[in-house]
C-alpha positions as CSV (number, residue, x, y, z in Angstrom):
1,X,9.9,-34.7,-48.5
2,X,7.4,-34.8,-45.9
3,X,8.6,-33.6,-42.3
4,X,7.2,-37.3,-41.1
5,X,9.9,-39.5,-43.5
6,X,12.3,-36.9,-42.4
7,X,11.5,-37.4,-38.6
8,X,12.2,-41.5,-39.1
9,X,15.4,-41.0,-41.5
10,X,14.1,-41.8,-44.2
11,X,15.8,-38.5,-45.9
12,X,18.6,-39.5,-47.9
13,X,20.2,-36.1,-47.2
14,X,21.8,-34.5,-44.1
15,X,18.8,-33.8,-42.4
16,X,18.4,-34.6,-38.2
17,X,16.2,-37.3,-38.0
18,X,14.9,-35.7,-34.9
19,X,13.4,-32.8,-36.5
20,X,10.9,-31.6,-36.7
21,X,9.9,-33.5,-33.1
22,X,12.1,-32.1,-30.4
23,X,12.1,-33.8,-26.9
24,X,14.7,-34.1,-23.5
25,X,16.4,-37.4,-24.5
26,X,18.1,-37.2,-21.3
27,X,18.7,-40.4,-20.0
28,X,18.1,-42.1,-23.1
29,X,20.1,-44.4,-25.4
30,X,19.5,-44.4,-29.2
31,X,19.1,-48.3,-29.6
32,X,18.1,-49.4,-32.6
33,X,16.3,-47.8,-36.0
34,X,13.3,-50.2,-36.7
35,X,10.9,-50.1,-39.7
36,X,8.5,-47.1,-39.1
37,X,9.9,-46.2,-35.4
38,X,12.9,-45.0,-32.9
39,X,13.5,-46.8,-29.9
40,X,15.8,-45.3,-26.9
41,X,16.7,-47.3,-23.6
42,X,17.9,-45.9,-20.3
43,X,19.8,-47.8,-18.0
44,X,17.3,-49.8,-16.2
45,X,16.6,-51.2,-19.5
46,X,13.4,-49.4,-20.1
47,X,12.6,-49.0,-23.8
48,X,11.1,-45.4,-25.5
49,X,9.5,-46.0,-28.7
50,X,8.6,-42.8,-31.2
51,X,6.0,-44.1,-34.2
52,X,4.8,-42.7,-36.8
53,X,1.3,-43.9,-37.8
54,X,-0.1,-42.3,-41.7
55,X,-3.6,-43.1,-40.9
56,X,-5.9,-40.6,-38.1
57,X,-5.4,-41.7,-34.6
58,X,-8.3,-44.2,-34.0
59,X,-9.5,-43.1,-30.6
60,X,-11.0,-40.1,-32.0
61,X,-13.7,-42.1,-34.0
62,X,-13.9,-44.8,-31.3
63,X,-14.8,-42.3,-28.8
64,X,-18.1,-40.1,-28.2
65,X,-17.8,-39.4,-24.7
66,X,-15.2,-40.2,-21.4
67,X,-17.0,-43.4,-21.1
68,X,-16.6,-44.6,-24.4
69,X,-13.1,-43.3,-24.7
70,X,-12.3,-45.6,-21.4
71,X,-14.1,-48.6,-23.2
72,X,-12.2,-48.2,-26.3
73,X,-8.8,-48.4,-24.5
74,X,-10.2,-51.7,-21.8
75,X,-10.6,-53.5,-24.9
76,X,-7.3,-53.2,-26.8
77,X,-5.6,-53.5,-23.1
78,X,-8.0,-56.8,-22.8
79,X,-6.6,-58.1,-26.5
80,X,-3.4,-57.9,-25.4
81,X,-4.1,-59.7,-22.1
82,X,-3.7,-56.5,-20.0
83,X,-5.7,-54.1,-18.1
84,X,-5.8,-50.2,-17.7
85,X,-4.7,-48.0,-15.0
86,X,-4.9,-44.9,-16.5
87,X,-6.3,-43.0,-18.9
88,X,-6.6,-39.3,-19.7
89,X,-6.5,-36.5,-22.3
90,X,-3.5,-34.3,-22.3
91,X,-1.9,-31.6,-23.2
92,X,1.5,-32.3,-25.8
93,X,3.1,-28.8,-27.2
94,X,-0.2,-27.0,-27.0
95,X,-2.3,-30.5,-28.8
96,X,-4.7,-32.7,-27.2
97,X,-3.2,-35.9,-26.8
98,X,-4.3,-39.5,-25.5
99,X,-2.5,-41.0,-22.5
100,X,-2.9,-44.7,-21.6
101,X,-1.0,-46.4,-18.8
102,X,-1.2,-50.5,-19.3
103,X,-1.0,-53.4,-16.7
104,X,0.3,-56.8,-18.1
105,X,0.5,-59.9,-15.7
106,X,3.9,-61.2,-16.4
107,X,4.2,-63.8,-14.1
108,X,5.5,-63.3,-10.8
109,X,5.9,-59.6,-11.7
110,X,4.2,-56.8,-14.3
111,X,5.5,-55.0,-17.1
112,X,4.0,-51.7,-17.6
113,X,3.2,-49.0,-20.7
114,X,2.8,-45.7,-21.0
115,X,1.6,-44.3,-24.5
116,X,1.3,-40.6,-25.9
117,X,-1.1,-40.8,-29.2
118,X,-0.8,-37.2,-30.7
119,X,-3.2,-36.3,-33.5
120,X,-1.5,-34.6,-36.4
121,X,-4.3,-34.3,-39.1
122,X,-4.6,-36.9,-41.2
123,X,-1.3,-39.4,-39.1
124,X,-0.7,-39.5,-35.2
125,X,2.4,-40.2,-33.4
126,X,2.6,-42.5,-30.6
127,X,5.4,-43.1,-28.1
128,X,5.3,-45.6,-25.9
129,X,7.7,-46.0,-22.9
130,X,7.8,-50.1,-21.9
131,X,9.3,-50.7,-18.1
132,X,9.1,-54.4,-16.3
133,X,9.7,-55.3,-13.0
134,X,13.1,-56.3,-12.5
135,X,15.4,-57.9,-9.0
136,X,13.6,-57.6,-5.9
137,X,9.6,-58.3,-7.0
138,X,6.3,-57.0,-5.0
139,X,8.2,-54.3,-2.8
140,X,5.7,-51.6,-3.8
141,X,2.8,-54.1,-3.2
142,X,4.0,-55.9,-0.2
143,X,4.6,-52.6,1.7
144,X,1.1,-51.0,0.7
145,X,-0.7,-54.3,1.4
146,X,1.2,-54.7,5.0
147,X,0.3,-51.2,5.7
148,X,-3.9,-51.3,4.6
149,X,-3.8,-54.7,6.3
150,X,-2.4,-53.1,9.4
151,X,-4.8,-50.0,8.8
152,X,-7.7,-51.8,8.3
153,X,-8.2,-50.9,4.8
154,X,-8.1,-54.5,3.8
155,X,-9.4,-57.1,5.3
156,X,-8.2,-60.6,4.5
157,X,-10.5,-62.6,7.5
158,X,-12.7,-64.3,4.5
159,X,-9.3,-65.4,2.7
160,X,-7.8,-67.1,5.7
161,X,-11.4,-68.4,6.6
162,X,-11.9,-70.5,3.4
163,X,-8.1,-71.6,2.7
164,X,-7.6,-69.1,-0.6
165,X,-5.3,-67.1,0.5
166,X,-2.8,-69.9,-0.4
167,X,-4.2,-70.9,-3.7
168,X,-3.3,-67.4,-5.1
169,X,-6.5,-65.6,-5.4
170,X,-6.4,-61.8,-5.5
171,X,-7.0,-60.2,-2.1
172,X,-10.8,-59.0,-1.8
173,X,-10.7,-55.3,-3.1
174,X,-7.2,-54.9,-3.9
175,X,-7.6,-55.2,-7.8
176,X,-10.0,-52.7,-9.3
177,X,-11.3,-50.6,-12.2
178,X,-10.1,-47.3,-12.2
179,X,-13.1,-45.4,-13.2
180,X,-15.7,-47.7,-12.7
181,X,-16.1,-49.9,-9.7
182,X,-19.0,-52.3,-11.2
183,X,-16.5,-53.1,-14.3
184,X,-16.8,-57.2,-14.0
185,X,-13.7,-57.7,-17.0
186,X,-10.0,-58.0,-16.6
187,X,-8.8,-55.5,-14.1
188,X,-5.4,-55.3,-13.2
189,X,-4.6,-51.8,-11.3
190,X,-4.5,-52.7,-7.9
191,X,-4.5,-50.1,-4.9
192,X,-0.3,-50.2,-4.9
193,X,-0.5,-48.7,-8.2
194,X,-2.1,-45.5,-6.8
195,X,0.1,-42.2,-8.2
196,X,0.7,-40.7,-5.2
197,X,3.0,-42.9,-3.8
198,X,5.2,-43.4,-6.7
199,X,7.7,-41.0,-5.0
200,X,8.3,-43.6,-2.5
201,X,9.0,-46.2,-4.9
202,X,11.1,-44.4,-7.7
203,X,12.3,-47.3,-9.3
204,X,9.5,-49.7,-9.4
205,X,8.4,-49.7,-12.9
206,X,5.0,-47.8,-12.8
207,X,6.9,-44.9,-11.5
208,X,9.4,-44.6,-14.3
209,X,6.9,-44.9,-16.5
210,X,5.0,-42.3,-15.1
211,X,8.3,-40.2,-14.6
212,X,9.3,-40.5,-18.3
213,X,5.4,-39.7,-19.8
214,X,5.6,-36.1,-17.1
215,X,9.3,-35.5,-18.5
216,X,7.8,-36.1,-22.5
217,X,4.9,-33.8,-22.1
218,X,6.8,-31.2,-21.1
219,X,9.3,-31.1,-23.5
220,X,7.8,-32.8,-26.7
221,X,8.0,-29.9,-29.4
222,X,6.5,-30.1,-33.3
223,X,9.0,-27.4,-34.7
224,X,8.2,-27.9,-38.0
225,X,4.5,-28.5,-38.3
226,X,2.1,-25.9,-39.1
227,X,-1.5,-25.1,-37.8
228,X,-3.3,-26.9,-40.3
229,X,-1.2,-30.4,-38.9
230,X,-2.9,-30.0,-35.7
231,X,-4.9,-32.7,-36.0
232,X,-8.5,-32.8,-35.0
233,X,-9.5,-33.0,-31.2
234,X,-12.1,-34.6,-28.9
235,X,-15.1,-32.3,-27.7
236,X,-14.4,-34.1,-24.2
237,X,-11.8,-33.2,-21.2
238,X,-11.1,-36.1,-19.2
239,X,-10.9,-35.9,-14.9
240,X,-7.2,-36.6,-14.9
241,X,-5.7,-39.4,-13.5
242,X,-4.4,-37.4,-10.1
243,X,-7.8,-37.0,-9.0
244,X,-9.9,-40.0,-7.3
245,X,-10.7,-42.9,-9.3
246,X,-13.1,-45.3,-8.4
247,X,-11.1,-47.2,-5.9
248,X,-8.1,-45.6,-4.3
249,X,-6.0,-45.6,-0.4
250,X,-7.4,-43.3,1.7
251,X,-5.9,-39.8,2.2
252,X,-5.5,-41.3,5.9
253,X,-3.2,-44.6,4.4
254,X,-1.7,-42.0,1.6
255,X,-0.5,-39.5,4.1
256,X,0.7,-42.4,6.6
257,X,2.8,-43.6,3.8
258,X,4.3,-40.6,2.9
259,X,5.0,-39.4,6.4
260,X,7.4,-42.4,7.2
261,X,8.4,-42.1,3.7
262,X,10.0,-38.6,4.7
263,X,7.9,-37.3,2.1
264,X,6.2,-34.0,4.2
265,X,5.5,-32.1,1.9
266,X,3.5,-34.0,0.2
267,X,1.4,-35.8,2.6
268,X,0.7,-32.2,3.7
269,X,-0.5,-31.8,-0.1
270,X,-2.7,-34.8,0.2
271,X,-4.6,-33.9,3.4
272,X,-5.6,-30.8,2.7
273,X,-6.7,-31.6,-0.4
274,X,-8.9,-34.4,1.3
275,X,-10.0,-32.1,3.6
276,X,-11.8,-30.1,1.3
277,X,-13.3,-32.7,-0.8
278,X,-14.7,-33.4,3.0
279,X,-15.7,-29.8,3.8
280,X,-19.6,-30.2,2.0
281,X,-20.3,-33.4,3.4
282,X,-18.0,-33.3,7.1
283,X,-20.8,-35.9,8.6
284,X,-20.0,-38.4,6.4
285,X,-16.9,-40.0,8.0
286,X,-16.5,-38.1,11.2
287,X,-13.7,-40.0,12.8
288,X,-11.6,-40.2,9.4
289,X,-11.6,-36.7,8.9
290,X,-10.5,-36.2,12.7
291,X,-7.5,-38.3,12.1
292,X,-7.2,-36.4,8.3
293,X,-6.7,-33.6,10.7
294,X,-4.3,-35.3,13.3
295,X,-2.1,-36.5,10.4
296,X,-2.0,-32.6,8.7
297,X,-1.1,-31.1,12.6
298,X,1.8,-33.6,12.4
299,X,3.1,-32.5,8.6
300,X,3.1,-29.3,10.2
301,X,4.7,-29.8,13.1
302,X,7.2,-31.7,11.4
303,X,7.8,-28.8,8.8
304,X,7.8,-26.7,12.3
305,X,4.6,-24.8,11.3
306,X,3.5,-25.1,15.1
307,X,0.3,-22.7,14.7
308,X,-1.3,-24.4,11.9
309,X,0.0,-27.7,13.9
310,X,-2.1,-26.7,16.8
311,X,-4.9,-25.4,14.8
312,X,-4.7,-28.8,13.0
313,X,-4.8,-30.9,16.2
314,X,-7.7,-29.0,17.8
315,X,-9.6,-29.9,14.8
316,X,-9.2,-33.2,15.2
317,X,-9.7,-33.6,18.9
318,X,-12.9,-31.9,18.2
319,X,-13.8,-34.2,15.8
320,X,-12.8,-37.3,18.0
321,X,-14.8,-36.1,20.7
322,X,-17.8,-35.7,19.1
323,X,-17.4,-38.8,16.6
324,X,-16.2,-41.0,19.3
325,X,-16.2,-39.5,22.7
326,X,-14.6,-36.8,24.7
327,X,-12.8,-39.8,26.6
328,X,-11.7,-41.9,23.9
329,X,-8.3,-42.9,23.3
330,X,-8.1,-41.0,19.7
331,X,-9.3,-38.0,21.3
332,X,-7.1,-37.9,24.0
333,X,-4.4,-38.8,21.3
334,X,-4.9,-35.5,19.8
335,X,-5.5,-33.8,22.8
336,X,-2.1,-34.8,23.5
337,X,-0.7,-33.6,20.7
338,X,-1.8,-30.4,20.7
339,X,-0.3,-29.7,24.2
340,X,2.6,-30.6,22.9
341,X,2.6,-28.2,20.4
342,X,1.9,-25.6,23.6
343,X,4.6,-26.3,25.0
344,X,6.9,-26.3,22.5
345,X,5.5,-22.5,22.2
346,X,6.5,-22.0,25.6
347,X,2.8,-21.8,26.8
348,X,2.9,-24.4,29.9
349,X,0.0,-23.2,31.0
350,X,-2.3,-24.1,28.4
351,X,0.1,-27.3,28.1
352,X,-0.4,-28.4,31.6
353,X,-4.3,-29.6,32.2
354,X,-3.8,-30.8,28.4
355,X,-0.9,-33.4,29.3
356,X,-2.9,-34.6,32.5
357,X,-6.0,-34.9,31.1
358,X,-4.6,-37.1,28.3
359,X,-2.5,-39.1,30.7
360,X,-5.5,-39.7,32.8
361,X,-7.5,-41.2,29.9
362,X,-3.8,-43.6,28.7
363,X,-3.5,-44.4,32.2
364,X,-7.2,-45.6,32.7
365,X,-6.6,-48.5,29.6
366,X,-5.3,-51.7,30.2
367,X,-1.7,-51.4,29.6
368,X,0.6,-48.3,29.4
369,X,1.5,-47.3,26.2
370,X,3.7,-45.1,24.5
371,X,0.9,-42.2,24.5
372,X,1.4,-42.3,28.4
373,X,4.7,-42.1,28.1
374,X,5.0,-38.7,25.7
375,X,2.1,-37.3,27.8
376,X,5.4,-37.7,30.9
377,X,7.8,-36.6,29.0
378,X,5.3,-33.4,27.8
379,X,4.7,-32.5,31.8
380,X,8.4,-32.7,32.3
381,X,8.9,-30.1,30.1
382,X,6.1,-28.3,31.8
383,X,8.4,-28.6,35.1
384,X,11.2,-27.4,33.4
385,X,9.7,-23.8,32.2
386,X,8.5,-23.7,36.0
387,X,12.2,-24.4,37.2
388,X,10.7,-27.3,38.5
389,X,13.7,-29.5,38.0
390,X,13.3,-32.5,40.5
391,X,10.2,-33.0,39.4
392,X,11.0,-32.7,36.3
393,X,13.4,-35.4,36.4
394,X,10.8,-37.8,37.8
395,X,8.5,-37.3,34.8
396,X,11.4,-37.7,32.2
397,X,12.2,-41.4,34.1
398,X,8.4,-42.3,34.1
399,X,8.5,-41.9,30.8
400,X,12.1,-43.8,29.8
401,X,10.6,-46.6,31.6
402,X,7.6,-46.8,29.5
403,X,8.8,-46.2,26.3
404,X,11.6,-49.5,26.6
405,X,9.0,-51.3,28.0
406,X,6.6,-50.6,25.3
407,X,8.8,-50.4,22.4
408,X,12.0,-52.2,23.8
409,X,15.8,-50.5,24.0
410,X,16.1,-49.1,21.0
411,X,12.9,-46.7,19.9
412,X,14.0,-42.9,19.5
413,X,11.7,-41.2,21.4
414,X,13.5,-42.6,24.6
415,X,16.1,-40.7,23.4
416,X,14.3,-37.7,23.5
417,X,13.0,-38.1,27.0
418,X,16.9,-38.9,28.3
419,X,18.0,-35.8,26.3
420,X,15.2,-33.6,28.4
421,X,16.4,-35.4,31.8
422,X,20.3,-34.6,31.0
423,X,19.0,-30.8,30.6
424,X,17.0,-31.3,33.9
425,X,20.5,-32.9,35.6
426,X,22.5,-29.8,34.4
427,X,19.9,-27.6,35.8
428,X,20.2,-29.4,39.3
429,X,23.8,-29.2,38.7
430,X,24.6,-33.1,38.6
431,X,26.7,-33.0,36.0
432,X,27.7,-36.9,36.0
433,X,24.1,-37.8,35.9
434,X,23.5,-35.2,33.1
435,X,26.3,-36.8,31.4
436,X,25.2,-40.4,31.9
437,X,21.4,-39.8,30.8
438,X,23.3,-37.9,27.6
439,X,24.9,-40.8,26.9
440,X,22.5,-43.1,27.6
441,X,20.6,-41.2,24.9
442,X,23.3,-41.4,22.2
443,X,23.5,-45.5,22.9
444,X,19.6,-45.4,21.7
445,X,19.5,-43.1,18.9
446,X,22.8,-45.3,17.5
447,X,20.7,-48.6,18.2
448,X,17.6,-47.3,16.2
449,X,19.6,-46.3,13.5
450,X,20.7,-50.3,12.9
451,X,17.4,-51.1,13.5
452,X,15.3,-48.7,10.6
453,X,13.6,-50.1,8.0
454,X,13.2,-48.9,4.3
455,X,10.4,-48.4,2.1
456,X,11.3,-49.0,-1.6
């Protein structure tokens, strides 16, 4: 009996149905044995489905190039009212395999799809993992659209100008073809469904079913089929869906993202990769790359890397400077951070002219801000590796007083700067005023803990 009626149970003897196709079911629930297929759900209530087609998987005639491969999957998305956000050519147990990731509007949510076709000669297999949005709707999208609003990335003027930004219509530029930008049919992948912030949204539906199609490539194995059930392949490699597509967030809203996600590492990732892409053509986005650049020094600095931090920062107060002007606030921005990379090196030398130079050009704007106020709190610290404590002290409360002002009671880096005074205090020997600024400092960290907001 063939090793495919086997597979589906169709053996009337003692044989595993799962063999000869191995995979981590981990996670997964046998659920019911349908004509022809397997299904498994987990316990979000996704749905795996394993089917066995006897007839050649029909992407392989339908498709001559990556165009037309594209073009073949819009149009069975299209017939079943949905729209593509992916699609690529993989690898499954050493075969080429199709992937194709589905949209479907399901009113006032999405279901998604993720399918693995896998030639085997003259039959394919498919499985298809099914997810739908489920309790809390639009979290992914409402964060990501607050956040390229905020950024500038999207501008909604002409929506509020002519009314339709209550009649439902689709933001300008949020919903787009993956791979081709001109592509005037049904396009439902929007800029929230971009890859590389799925690890900020872990169980929004796009993510599991991006999760579940990583965890089935690497574990699907065809123990029992021979060379000659390989199945024929495509003469094509497709770009893969984790590089840029035709419309994507910038590395500069990516990395913003996943730096107040928590997620380091991997904004790190997505700079630098930017950063090369940018290398060939660094003229054509000047000020972008510069704050590319700021964003790295801070994945570094966070990590504690504080010389590629400070090479990082450099870089982009270079670029500021000669994008927008030695004297413009961005500049000075990085500027400022770089010194305070210095001085956390213990060089308050170099740190010194850096802080007051920056603080010069905060001080000059209209208002103090918070930049002002870390550019105090940085010359404080200069003070202290001078054993300059009084003055010290002075710098620490210019800065306090700032930072509530600017970002009220309860915004951590006040904490920070009270934490440097105590230090100062103990230094001058005031030990009730050490322990009152320490305190002080405890009160503010507690009161922007209640206050921190979640992404997800």
């Amino acid at each position: 009996m063939s090793w495919w009626r086997r597979l589906l149970g169709q053996d009337t003897g003692d044989v595993d149905p799962r063999v000869p196709i191995r995979f981590d079911a981990g996670g997964w629930t046998p659920n019911r044995r349908a004509t022809g297929a397997r299904e498994w759900t987990d316990a979000l209530g996704n749905v795996l489905r394993l089917e066995i087609e006897t007839e050649p998987a029909p992407y392989l005639a339908a498709a001559t190039d990556l165009s037309a491969l594209r073009e073949w999957c819009r149009r069975n998305a299209a017939q079943r009212d949905g729209g593509i956000v992916s699609v690529d050519v993989v690898e499954v147990d050493g075969r080429q395999a199709l992937q194709i990731i589905e949209k479907f509007e399901r009113r006032p949510t999405y279901d998604y799809e993720g399918t693995l076709i896998v030639p085997l000669r003259d039959r394919h297999c498919r499985f298809v993992v099914r997810a739908r949005e489920q309790g809390r709707t639009g979290m992914r999208e409402a964060v990501i659209t607050g956040h390229l609003v905020s950024s500038g990335e999207l501008d909604l003027s002409s929506m509020l100008a002519a009314g339709s930004a209550r009649d439902g219509a689709p933001i300008p530029g949020w919903f787009s073809d993956p791979y081709d930008p001109a592509y005037e049919g049904r396009t439902l992948r929007s800029l929230a469904d971009d890859p590389r912030v799925d690890g900020l949204f872990p169980d929004h539906p796009l993510s599991q079913v991006r999760m579940a199609l990583v965890k089935l490539r690497a574990s699907i194995e065809f123990d029992d089929v021979d060379e000659t059930e390989r199945g024929p392949t495509l003469t094509f490699a497709s770009a893969g869906e984790e590089r840029r597509s035709g419309r994507e967030m910038s590395a500069v809203a990516v990395g913003t993202l996943l730096l107040q996600g928590g997620r380091v590492v991997d904004a790190q990732t997505i700079l630098e990769e930017s950063l090369k892409r940018h290398v060939p053509n660094a003229g054509g986005e000047p000020a972008r790359v510069a704050m590319e650049w700021q964003l790295l020094g801070l994945a570094h600095e966070l990590q504690g890397h504080l010389d590629q931090a400070e090479a990082a920062f450099e870089a982009s107060a270079t670029g500021f400077a000669a994008s927008l002007g030695e004297r413009h606030l961005r500049t000075a921005q990085a500027i400022n951070s770089r010194a305070r990379i210095l001085i956390s090196r213990k060089d308050a030398d170099a740190a010194e002219p850096l802080f007051r130079f920056s603080l010069e050009v905060f001080e000059s704007g209209p208002a103090e801000t918070s930049d002002a106020a870390v550019a105090w709190n940085g010359l404080g610290l200069v003070h202290i590796a001078r054993e300059q404590y009084e003055e010290a002290v002075g710098c620490f409360e210019r800065a306090v007083d700032i930072f509530e002002r600017a970002n009220g009671p309860a915004f951590p880096d006040t904490a920070t700067a009270l934490r440097n005074m105590a230090l100062a205090w103990k230094r001058l020997g005031d030990l009730e005023r050490m322990a009152e600024a320490w305190q002080r400092a405890e009160d503010v960290e507690r009161a922007a803990q209640r206050r921190r907001p979640g992404i997800g």
